[in-house]
PDB file of N, CA, C and O in Angstrom:
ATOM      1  N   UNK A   1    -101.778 125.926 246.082  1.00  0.00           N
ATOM      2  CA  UNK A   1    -100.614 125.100 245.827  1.00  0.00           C
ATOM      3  C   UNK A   1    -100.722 123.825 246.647  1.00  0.00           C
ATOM      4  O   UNK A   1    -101.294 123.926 247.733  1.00  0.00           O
ATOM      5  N   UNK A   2    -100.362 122.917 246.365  1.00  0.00           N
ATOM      6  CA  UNK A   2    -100.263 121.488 246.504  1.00  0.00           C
ATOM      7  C   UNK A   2     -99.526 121.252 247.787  1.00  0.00           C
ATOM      8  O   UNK A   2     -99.970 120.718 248.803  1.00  0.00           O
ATOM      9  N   UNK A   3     -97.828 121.939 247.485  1.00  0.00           N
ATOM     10  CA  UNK A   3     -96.818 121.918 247.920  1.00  0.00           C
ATOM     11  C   UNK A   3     -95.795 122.930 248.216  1.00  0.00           C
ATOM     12  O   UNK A   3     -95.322 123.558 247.268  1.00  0.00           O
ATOM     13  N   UNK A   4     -95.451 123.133 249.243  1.00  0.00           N
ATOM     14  CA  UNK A   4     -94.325 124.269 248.994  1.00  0.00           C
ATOM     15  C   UNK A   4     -93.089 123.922 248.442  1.00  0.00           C
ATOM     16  O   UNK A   4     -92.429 124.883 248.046  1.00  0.00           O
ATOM     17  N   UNK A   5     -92.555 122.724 248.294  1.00  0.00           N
ATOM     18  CA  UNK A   5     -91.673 122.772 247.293  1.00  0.00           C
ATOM     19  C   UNK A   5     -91.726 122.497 245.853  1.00  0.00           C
ATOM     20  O   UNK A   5     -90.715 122.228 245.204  1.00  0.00           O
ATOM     21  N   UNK A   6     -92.912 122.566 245.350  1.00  0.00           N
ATOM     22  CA  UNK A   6     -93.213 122.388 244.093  1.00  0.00           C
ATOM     23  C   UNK A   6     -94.425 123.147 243.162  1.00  0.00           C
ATOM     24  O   UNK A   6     -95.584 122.836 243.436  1.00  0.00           O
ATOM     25  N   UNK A   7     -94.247 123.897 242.331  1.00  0.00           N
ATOM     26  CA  UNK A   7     -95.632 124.192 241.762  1.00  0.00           C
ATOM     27  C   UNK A   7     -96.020 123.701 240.088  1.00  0.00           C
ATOM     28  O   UNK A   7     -95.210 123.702 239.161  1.00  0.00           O
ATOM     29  N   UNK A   8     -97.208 123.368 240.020  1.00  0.00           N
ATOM     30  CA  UNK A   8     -97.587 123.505 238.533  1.00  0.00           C
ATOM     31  C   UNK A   8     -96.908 124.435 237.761  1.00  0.00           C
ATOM     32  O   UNK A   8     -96.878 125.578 238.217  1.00  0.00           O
ATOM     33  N   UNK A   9     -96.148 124.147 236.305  1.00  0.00           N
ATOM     34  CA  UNK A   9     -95.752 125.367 235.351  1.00  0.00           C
ATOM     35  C   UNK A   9     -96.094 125.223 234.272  1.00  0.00           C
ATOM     36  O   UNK A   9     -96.039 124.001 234.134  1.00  0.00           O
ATOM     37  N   UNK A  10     -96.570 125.817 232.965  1.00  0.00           N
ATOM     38  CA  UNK A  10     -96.457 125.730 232.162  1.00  0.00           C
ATOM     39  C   UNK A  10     -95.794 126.967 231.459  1.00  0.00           C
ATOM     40  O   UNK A  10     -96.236 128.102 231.640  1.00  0.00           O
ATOM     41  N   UNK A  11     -94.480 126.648 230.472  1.00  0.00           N
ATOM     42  CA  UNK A  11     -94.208 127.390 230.026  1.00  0.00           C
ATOM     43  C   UNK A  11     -92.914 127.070 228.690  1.00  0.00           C
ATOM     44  O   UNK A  11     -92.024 126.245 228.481  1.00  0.00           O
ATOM     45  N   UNK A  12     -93.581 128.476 227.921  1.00  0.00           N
ATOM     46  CA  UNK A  12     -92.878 128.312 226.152  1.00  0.00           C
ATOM     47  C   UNK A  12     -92.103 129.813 226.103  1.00  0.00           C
ATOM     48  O   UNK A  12     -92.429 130.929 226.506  1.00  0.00           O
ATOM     49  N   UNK A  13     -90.668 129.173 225.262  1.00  0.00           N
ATOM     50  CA  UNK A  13     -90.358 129.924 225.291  1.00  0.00           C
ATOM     51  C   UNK A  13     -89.607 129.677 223.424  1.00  0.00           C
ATOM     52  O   UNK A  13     -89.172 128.555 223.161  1.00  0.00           O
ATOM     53  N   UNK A  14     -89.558 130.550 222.557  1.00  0.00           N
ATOM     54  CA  UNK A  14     -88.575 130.006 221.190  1.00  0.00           C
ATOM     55  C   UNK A  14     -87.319 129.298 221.749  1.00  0.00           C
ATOM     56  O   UNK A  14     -86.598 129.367 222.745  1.00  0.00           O
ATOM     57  N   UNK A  15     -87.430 128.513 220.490  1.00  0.00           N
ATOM     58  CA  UNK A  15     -86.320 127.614 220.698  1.00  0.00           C
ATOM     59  C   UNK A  15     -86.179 126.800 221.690  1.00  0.00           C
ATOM     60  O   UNK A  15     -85.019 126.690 222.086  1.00  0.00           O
ATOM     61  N   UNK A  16     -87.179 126.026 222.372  1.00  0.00           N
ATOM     62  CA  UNK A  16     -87.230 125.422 223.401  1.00  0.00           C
ATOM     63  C   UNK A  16     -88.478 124.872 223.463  1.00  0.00           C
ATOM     64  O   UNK A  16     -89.492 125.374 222.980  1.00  0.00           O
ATOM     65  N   UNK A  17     -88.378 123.480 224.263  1.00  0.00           N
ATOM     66  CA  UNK A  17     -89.625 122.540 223.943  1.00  0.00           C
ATOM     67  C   UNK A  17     -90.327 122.708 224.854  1.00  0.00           C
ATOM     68  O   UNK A  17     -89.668 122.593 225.888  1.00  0.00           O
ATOM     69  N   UNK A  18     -92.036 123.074 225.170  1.00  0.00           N
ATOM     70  CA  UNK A  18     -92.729 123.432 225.818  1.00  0.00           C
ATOM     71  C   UNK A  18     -92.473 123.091 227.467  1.00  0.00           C
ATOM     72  O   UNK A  18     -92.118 121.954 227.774  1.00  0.00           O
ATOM     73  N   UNK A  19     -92.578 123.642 228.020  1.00  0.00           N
ATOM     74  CA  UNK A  19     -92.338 122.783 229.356  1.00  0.00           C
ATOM     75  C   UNK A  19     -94.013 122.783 229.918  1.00  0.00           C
ATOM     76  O   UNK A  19     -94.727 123.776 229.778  1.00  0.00           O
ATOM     77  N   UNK A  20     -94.438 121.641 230.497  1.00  0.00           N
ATOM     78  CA  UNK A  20     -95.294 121.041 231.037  1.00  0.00           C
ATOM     79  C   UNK A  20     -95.367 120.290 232.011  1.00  0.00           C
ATOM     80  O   UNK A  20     -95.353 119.096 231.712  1.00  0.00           O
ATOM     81  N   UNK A  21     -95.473 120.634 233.553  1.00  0.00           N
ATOM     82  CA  UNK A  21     -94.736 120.027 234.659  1.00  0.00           C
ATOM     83  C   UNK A  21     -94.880 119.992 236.152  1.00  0.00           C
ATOM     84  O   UNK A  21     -95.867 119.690 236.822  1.00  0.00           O
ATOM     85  N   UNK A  22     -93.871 120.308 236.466  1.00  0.00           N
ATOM     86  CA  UNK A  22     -93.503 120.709 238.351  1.00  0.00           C
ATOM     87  C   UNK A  22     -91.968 120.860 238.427  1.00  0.00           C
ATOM     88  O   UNK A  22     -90.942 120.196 238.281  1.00  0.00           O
ATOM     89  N   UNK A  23     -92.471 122.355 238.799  1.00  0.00           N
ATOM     90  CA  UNK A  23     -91.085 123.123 238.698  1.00  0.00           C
ATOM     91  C   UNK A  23     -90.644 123.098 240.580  1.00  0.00           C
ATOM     92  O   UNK A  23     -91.344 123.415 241.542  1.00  0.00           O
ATOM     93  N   UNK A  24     -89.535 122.700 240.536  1.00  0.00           N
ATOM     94  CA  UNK A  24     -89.218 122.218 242.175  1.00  0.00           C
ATOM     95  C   UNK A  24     -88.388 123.723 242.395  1.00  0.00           C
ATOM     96  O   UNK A  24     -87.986 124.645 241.685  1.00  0.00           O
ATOM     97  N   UNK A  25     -88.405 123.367 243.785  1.00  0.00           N
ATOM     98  CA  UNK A  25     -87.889 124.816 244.342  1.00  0.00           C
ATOM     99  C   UNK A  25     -86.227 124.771 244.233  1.00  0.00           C
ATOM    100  O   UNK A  25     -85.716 123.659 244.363  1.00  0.00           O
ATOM    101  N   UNK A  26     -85.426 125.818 244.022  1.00  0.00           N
ATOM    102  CA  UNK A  26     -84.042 125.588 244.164  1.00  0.00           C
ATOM    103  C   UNK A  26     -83.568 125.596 245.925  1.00  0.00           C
ATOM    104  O   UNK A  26     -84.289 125.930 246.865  1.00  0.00           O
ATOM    105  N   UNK A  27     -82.493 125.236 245.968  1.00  0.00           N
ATOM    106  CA  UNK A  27     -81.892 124.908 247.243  1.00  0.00           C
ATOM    107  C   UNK A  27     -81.930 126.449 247.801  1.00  0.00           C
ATOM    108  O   UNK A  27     -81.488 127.351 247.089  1.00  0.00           O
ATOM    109  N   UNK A  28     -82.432 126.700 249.002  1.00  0.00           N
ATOM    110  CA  UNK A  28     -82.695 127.497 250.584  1.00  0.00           C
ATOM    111  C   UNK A  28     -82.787 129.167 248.979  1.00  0.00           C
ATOM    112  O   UNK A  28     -82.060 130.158 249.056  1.00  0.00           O
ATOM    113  N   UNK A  29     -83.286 129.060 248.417  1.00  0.00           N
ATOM    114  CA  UNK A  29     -83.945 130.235 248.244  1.00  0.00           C
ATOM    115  C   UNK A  29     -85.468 130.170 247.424  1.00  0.00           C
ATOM    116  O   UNK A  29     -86.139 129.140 247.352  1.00  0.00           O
ATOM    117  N   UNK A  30     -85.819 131.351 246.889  1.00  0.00           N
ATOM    118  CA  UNK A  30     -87.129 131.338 246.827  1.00  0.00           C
ATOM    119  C   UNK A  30     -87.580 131.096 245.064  1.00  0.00           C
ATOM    120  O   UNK A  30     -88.622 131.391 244.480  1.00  0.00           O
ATOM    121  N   UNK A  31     -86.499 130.536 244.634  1.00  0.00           N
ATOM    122  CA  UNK A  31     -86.983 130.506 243.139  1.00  0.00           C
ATOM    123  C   UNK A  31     -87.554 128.994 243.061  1.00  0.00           C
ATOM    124  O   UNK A  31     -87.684 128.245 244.029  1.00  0.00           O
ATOM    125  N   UNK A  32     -87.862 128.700 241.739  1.00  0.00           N
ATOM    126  CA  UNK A  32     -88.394 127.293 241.642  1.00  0.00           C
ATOM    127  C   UNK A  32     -87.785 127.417 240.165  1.00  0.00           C
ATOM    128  O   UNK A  32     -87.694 128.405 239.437  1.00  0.00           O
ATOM    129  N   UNK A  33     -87.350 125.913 239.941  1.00  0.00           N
ATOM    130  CA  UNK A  33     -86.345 125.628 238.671  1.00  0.00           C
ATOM    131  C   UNK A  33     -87.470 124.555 237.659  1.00  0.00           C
ATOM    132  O   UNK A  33     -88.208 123.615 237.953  1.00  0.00           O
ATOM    133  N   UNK A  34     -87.242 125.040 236.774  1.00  0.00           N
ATOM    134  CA  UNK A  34     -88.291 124.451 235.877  1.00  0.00           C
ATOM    135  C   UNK A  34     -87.415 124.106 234.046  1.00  0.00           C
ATOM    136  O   UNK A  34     -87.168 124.976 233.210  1.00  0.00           O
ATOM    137  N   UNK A  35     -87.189 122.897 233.943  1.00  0.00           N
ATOM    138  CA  UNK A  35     -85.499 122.664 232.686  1.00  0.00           C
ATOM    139  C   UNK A  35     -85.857 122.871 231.900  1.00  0.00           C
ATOM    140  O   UNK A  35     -86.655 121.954 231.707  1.00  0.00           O
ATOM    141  N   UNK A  36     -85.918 123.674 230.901  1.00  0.00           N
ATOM    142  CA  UNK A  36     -86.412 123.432 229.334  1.00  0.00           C
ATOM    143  C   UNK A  36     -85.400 122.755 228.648  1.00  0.00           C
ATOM    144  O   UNK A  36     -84.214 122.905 228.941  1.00  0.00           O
ATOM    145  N   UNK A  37     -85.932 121.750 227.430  1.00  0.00           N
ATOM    146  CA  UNK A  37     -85.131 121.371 226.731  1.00  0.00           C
ATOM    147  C   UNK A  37     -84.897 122.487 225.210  1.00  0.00           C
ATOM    148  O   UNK A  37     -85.786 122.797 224.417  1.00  0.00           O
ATOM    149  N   UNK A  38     -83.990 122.752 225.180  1.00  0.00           N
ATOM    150  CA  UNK A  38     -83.475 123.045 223.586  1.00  0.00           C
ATOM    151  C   UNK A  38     -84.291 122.873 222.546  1.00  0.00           C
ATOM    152  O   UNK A  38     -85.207 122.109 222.849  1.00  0.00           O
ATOM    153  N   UNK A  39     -84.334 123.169 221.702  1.00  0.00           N
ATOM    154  CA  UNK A  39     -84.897 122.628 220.159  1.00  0.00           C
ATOM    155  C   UNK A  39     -83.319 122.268 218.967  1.00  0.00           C
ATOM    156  O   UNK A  39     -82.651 123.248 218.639  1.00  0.00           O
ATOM    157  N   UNK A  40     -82.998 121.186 218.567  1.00  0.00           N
ATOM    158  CA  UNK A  40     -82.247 121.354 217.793  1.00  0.00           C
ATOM    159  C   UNK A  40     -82.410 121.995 215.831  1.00  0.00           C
ATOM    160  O   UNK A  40     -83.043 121.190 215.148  1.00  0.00           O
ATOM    161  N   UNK A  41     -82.066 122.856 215.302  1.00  0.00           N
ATOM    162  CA  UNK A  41     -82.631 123.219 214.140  1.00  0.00           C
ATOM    163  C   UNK A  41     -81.830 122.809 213.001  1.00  0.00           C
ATOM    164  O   UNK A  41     -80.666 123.069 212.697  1.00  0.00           O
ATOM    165  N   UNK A  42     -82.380 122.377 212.659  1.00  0.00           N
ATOM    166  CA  UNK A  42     -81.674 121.408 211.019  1.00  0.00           C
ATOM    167  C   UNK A  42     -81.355 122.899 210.167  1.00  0.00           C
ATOM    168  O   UNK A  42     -82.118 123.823 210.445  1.00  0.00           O
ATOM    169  N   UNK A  43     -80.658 123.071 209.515  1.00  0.00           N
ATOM    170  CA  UNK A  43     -80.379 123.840 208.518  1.00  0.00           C
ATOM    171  C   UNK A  43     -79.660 123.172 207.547  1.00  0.00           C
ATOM    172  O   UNK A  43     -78.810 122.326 207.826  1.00  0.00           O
ATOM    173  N   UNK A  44     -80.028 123.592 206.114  1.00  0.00           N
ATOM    174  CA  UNK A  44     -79.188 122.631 204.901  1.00  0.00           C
ATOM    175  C   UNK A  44     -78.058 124.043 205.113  1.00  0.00           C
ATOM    176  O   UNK A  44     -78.139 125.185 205.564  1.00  0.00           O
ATOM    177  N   UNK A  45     -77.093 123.243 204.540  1.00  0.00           N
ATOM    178  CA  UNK A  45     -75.626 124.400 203.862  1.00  0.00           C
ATOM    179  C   UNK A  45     -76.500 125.284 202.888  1.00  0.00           C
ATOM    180  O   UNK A  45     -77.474 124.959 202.208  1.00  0.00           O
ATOM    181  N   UNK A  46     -75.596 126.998 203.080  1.00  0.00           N
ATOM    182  CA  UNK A  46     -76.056 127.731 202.483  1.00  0.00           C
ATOM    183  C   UNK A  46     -74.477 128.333 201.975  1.00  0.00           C
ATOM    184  O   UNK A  46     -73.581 128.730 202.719  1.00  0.00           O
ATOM    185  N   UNK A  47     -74.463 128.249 200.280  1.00  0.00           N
ATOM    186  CA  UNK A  47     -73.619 128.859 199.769  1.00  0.00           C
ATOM    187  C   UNK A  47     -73.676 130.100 199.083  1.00  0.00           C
ATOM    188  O   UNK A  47     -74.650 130.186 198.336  1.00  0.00           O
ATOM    189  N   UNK A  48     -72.855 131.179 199.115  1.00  0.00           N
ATOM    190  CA  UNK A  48     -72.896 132.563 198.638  1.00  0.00           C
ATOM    191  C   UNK A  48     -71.601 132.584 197.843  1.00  0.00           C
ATOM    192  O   UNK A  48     -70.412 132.591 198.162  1.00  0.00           O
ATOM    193  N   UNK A  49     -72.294 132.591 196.642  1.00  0.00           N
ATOM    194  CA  UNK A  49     -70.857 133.374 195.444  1.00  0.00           C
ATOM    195  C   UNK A  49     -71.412 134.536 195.196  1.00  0.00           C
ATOM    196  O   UNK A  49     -72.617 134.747 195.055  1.00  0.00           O
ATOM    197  N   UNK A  50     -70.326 135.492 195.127  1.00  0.00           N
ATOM    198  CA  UNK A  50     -70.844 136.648 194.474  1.00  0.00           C
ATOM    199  C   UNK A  50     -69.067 137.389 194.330  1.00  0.00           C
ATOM    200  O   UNK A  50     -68.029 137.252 194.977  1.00  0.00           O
ATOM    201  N   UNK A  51     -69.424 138.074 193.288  1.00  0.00           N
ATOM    202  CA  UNK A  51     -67.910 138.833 192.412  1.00  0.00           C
ATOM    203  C   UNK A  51     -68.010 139.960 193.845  1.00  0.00           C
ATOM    204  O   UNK A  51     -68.766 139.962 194.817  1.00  0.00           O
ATOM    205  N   UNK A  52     -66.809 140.919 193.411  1.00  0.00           N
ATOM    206  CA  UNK A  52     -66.895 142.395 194.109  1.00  0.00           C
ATOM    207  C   UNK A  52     -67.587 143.404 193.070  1.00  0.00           C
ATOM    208  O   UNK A  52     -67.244 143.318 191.891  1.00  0.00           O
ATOM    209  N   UNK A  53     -68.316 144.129 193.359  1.00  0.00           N
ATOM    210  CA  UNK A  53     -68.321 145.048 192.414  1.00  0.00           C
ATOM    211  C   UNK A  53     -67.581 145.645 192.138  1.00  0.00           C
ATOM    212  O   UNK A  53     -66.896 146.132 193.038  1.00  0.00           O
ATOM    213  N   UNK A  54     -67.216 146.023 190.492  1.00  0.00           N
ATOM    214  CA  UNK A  54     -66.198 147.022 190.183  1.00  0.00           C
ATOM    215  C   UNK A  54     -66.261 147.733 189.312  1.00  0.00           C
ATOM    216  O   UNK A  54     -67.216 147.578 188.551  1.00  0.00           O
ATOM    217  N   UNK A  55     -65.393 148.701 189.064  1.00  0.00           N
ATOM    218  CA  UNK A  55     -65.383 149.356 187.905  1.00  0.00           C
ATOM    219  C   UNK A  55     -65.500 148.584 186.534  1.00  0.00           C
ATOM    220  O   UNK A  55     -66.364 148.850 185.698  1.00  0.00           O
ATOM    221  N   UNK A  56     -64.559 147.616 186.392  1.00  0.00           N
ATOM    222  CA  UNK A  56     -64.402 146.655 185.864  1.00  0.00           C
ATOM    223  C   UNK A  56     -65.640 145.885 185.277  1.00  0.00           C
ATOM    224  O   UNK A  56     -66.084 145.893 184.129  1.00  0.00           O
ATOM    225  N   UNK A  57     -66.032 145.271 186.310  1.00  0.00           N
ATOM    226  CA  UNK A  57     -67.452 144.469 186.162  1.00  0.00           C
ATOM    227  C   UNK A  57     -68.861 144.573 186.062  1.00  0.00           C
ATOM    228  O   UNK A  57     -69.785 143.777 185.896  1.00  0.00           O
ATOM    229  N   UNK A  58     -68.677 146.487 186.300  1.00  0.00           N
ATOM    230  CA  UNK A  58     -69.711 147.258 185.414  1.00  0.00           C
ATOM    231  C   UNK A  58     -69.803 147.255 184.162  1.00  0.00           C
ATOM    232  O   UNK A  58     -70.839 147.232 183.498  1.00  0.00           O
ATOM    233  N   UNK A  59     -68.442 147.285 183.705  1.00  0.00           N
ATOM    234  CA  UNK A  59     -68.662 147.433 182.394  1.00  0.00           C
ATOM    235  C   UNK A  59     -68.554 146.138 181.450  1.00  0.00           C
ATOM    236  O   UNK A  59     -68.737 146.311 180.245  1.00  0.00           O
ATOM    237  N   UNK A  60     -68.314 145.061 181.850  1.00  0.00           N
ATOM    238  CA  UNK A  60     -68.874 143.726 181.512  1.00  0.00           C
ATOM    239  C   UNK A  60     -67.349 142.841 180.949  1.00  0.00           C
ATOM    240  O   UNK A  60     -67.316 141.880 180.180  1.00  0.00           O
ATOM    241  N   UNK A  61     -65.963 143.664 181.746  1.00  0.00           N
ATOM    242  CA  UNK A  61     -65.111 142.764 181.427  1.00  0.00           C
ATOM    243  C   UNK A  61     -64.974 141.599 181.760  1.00  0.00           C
ATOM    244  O   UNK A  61     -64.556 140.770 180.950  1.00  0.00           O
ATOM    245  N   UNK A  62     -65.315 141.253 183.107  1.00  0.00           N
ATOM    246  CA  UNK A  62     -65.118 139.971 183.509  1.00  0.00           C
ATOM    247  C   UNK A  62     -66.462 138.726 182.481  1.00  0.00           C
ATOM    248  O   UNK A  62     -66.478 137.527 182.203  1.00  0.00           O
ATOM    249  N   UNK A  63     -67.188 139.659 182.285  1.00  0.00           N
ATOM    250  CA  UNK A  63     -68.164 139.102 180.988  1.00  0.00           C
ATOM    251  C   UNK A  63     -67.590 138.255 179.874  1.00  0.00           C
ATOM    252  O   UNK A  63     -67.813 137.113 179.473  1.00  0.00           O
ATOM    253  N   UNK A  64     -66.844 139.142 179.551  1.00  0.00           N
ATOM    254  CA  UNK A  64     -66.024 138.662 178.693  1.00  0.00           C
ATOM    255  C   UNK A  64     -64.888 137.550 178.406  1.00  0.00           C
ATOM    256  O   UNK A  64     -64.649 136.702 177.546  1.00  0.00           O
ATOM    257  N   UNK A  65     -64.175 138.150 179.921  1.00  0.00           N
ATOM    258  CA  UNK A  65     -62.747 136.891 180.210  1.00  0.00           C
ATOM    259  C   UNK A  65     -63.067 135.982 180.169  1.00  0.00           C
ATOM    260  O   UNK A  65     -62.378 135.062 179.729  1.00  0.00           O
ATOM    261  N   UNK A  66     -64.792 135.786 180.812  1.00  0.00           N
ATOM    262  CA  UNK A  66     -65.522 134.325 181.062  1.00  0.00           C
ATOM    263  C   UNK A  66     -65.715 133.518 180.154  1.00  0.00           C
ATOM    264  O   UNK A  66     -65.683 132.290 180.231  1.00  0.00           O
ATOM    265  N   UNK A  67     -66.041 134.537 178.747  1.00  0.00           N
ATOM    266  CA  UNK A  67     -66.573 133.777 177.489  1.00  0.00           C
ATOM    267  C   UNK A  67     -65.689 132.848 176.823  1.00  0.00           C
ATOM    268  O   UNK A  67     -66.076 132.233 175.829  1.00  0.00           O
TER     269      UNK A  67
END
């Protein structure tokens, strides 16, 4: 190590943008903090129609009302 308050990191995790760096030590203990950024994920709108099943719509009334 270089430094004691700092080490080389590399690290991936989903959903998060690679980290590639120097992860600094946190204040008077022994971890070292290293930020990942987020990934933001685009999704288009997703629409769901669907009837209930029924007795009814087994047998093809609503088939019909429609026509």
């Amino acid at each position: 190590m270089a430094s004691a308050d700092s080490l080389p990191v590399f690290a991936r995790r989903i959903g998060f943008r690679p980290f590639n760096g120097w992860a600094k030590r946190g204040a008077g203990d022994d971890a070292f903090d290293a930020v990942m950024q987020p990934l933001a994920a685009v999704i288009d709108t997703v629409r769901v129609v669907a009837r209930q099943v029924t007795p009814l719509s087994r047998t093809g009334f609503y088939d019909r009302v429609d026509a």
